[in-house]
N, C-alpha and C positions, 0 to 999 in steps of 0.2 A: 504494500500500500504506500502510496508517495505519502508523504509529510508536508502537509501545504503549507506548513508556516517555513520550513528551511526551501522550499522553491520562492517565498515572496520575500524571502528575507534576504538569499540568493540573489532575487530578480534587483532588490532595492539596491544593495550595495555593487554590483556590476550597474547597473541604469547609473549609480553616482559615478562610477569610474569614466564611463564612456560621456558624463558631463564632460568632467575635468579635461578628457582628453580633446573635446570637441571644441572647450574654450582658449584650451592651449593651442590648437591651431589657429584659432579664431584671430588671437592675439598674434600668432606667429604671420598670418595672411596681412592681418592690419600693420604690423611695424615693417612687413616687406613694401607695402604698397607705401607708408605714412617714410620710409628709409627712415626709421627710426630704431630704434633697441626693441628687444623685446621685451626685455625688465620694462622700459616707459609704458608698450603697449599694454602689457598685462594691470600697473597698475592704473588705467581706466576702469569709471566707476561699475561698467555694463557689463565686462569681464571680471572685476570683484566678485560683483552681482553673482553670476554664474559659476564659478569658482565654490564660492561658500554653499550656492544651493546643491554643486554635485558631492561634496564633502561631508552636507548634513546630511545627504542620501546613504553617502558610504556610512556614515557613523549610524544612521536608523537603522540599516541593511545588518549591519556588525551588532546592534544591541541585540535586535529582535530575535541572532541566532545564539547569542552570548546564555551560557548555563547557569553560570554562581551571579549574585544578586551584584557583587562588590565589580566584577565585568559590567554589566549592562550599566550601573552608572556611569563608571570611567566614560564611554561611548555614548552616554546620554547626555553628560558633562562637555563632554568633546560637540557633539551634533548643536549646543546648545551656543557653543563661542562661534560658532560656525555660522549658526543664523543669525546670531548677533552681529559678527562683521556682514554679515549678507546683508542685513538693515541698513547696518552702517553704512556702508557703499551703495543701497540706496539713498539716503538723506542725502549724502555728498552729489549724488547724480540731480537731485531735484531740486 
């Protein structure tokens, strides 16, 4: 019998990875086209943005498969500075 909560918890923390990866190009596209650094491009506010939402993904993905209680905080703790900078880097965009 599949285990639906380690295939969504699976699903979540890869869906974050293949964020991260898709704003790292995103950033890597813009500082080729902007001939800028890619440290400058990454820190715009719209790639923060994205950044921190695939990272809360990973650390959701990582708690919800996490066993002992003292785990799923650490990753709870983690997803939570995650959305926080994600806010952050909205307010500075707006």
């Amino acid at each position: 019998m599949i285990d639906l909560r380690s295939v969504f918890s699976g699903a979540l923390w890869i869906l974050g990875l293949a964020v991260i990866l898709a704003a790292l190009s995103w950033g890597n596209w813009e500082a080729k086209v902007s001939r800028s650094r890619l440290r400058e491009a990454l820190a715009r506010p719209h790639l923060q943005c994205a950044i921190g939402a695939g990272f809360a993904l990973f650390c959701a993905g990582l708690a919800l498969a996490a066993n002992r209680w003292w785990e799923r905080m650490i990753w709870v703790v983690l997803g939570a500075f995650w959305l926080f900078q994600m806010a952050w880097a909205l307010k500075q965009k707006g």
